[in-house]
N, C-alpha and C positions, 0 to 999 in steps of 0.2 A: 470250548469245543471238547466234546467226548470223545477218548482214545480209543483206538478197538483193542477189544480186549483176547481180542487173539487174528496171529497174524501166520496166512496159511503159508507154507514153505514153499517154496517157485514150483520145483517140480509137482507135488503134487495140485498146485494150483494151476498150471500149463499142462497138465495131465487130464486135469476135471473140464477142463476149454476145450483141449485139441478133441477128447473121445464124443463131445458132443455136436463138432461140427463134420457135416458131409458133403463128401465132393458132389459138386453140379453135375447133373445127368446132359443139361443142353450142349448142343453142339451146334455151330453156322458154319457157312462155306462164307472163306474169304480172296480175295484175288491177294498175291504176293506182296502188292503192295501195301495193303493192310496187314500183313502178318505180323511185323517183327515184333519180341519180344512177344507173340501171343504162344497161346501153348495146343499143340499139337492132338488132336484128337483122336487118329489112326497113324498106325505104322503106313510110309510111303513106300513103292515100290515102281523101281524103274521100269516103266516103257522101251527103255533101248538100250542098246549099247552106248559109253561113251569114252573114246572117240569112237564112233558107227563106223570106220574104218580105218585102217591102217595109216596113220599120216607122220607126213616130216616133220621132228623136234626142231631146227633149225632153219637155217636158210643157205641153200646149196644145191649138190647135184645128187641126183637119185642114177644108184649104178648099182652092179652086180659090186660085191665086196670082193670075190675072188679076182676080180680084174686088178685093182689096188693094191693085192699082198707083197709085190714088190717092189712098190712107192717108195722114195727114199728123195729129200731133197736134192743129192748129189745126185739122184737116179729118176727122176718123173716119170710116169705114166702117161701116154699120152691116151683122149678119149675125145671121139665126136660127138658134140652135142647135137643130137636130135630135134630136140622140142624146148622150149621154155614156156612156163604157166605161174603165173601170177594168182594173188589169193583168191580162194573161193571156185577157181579152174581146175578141171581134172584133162590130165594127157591120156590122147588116145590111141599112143604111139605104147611098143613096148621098147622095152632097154633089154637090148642083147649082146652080145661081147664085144667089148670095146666100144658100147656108147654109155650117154648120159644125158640126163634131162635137166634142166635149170628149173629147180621149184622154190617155194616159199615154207616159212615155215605152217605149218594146220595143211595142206596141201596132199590129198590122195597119192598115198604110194604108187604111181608107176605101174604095171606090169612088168614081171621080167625083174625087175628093182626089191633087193636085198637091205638097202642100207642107203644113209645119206651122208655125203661129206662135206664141212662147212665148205663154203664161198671162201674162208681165210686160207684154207691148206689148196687150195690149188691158184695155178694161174692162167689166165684167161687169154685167147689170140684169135679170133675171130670165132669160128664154130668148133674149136679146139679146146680141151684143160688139157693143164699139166698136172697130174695130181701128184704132191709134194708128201705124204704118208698115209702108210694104209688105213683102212677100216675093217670092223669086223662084221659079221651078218650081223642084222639086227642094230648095229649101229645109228644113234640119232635119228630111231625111228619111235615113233608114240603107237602101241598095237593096239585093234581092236577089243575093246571092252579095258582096257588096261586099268584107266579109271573107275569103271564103273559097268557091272556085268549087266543085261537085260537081267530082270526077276530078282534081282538083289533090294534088299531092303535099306534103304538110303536115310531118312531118318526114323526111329520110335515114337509109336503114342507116350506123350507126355512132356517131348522134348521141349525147350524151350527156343524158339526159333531165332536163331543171329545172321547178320547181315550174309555170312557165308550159306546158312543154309536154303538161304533162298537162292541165294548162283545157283547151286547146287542142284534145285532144283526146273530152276528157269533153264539149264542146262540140258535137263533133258526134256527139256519139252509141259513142265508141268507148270501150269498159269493159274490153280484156284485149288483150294486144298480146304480139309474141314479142322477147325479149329473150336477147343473149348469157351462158352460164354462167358465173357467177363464178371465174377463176382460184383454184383450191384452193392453200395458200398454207402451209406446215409451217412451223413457227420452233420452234427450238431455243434453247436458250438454255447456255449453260454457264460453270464455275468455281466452285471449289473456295471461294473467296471470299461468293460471292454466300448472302446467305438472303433468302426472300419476306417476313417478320413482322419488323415491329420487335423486337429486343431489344437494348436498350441494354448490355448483358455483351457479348454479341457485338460488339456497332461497336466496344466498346472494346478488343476483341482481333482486332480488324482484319477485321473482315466488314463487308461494304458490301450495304444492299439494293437489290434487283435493279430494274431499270425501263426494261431494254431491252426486255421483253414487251411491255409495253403501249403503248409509241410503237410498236414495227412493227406492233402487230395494229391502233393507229388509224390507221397509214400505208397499213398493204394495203387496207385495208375505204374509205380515202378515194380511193384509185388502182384501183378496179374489182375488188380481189378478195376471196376468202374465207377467214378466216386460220382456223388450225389451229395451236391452241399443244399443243407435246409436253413442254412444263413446263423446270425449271432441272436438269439433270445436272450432277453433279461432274467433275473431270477426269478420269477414267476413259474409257479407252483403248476397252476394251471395248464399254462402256455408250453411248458417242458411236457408234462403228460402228454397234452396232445400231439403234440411233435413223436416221442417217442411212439405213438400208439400207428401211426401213419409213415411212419420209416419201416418201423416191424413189420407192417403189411406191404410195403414198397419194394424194400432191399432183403440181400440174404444176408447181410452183416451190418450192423449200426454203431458208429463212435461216436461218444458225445463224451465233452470234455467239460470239466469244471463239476462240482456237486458231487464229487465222488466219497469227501470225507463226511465228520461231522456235525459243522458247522449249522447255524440256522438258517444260512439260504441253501444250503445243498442239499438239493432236491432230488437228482436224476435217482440215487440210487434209491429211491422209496418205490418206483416204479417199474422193478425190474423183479424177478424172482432169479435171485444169483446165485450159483453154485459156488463165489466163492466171495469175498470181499474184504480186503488187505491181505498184502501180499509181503514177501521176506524183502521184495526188493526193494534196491534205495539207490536213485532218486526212485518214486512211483508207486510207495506204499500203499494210499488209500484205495486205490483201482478193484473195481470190480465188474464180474463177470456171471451171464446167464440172458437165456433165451437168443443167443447171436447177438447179443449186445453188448459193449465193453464200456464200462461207467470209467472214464478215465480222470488224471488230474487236470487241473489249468495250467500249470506252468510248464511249458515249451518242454523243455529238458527231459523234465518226467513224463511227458507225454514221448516225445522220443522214442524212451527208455521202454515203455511200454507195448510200444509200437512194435519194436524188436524182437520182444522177449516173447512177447504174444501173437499181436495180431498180426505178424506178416506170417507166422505160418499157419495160421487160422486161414488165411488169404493164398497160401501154396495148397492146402488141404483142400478148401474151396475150389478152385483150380483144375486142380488134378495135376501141379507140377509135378516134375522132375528138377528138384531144386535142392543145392548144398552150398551152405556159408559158405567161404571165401574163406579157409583159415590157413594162418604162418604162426611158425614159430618167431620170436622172438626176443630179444635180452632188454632187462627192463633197466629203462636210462636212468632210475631212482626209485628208491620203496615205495609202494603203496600201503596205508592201510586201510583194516576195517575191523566193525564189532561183530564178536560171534556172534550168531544169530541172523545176519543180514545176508542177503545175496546182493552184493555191490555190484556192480556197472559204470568200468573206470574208464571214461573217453581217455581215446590217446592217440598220439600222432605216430605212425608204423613207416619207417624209412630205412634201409639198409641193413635191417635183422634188428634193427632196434627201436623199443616202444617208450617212444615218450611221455608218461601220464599229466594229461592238463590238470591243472590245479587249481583252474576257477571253477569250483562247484556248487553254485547257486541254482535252484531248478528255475530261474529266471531267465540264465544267462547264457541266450541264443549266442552270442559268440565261441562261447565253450566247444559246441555244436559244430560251429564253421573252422575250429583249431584242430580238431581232429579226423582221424580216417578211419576209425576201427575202436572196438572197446574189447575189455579184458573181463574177465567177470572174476572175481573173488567169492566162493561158496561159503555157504553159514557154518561151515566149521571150521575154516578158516582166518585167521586175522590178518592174513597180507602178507605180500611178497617182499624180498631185497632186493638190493639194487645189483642189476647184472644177475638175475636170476631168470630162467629159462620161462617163458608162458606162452598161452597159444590167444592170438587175438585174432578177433572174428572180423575182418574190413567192412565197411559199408561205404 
């Protein structure tokens, strides 16, 4: 197999990727229930106030506060209750000096009514409380707009939408919202090796099943897009061509995995005009990139690897997110190393300010993968950290 004979530096090679992909123009209207995790296409802005009126924090009596100021357990208050209103009721009574009204908590403030005092501090005797300490104005009460002004801006274009911001929105009344189109997302898969179905005859004559599909299609679909599997092709020459030439016209971005180095079946990357092809990083050196296409490796790990370093912000760019890694500091539970020259990518297990580095480093070995939460990166001029030394690790 021929080595390449020159191997582009990360940054500049994620520099030549990112400047040539552009964010999607489309936009769709989706009902709330579709939205999560989609990404927001305009700034939202409130229809209303919320709460739309002044309502009780608790559950109790709505009174003037100044009735109360001289409540004192040894000393009670005495107040007639009025009215009593249960949730979703509004009283049509006002509270005037020396009354009070029995309401719930969300519950329209009263007329006349200042403030609310729990159901605990007083005591109850037919149409009477006793109220046992004072309150102040404004007490245990939720005031109009408090949470949320009419005309306020509630979330940004670009945001990424979480289970809160749809309350948030469902809150004030807003049921369909427009959101960016999911990046269309082709993956290929190939090698003469791979089969989809267990058969044990087969592994035993050196076929390995396939399982780079189903990490990238739950990679794209978690990084804002929409995958499109075009299934496992053999090494055929041909067969790849075609595949590649019908994803490029299909999708805005294409993975195909296997044929990246330069071996005699690896093909994909004859068919692509790349801006770049080998890269500093390891595991994932052979990988290359051009026309929205990422010539990746076969083996899991480095496909991963690759996945991270590139294509998920190929896929936020795409987008149009508002999106940032997930980074902590951390203390490394044992040295890492590496060789000048490389951009490493060191899985590891991130638990309590502390970063465990796994130590199975096969780019075969999908478990390596399931042992960890987070990787560390060690730069090309770098040769690796000590043990109990400070780094910053990115979670996924």
């Amino acid at each position: 197999m021929r080595e390449f004979k020159k191997l582009t530096p990360y940054k500049e090679a994620f520099n030549l990727m990112i400047n040539d992909i552009e964010e999607t123009k489309e936009v769709e209207e989706v009902s709330l229930d579709e939205a999560l995790g989609r990404v927001l296409a305009e700034d939202i802005i409130s229809p209303i106030d919320s709460p739309p009126f002044d309502r009780s924090a608790v559950d109790g009596y709505a009174v003037r506060a100044e009735d109360t100021f001289q409540a004192r357990e040894y000393n009670p208050i005495e107040l007639e209750v009025i009215d009593e209103i249960t949730a979703g009721m509004e009283s049509k009574k006002e509270v005037g000096k020396g009354k009070a009204i029995k309401l719930m908590t969300g519950n329209k403030i009263p007329k006349g009514a200042n403030a609310v005092i729990m159901q605990e501090h007083v005591k109850r005797e037919g149409n009477r409380i006793y109220v046992l300490r004072p309150v102040a104005p404004g007490q245990n009460v939720s005031f109009k707009g408090e949470d949320i002004k009419k005309g306020e801006v509630l979330l940004r274009k670009r945001q990424i939408l979480r289970a809160q911001d749809l309350a948030l929105l469902k809150s004030v009344g807003i049921k369909r919202i427009k959101v960016k189109r999911k990046p269309k997302v082709g993956i290929i898969v190939t090698g003469d090796e791979l089969i989809e179905d267990l058969d044990e005859k087969a592994l035993n004559e050196g076929k390995i099943l396939e399982s780079n599909s189903i990490m990238l299609k739950s990679l794209v679909r978690q990084y804002f897009g929409e995958p499109i599997f075009y299934g496992v092709l053999p090494d055929d020459e041909a067969k790849i061509n075609e595949a590649l030439e019908k994803t490029k016209k299909e999708c805005d971005l294409v993975l195909i995995t296997g044929g990246s180095a330069f071996g005699d079946k690896d093909y994909a990357h004859k068919f692509v005009r790349l801006l770049f092809h080998g890269t500093t990083i390891r595991p994932g050196r052979p990988m290359g990139y051009g026309e929205k296409i990422f010539v990746m490796s076969g083996y899991p790990v480095a496909v991963f690897t690759q996945f991270h370093l590139f294509v998920k912000y190929a896929l936020i760019k795409l987008a149009g997110a508002d999106y940032k890694d997930i980074k902590v500091k951390a203390r490394l539970a044992s040295k890492v190393s590496s060789t000048l020259g490389r951009y490493e990518f060191v899985k590891v297990w991130y638990e309590d300010g502390k970063a465990k580095p796994i130590r199975k480093s096969g780019s075969g070995l999908i478990s390596s993968l399931v042992e960890s939460n987070g990787y560390l990166i060690i730069p090309e001029d770098v040769e690796g950290y000590r043990e109990g030394e400070e780094v910053e690790i990115v979670l996924y």
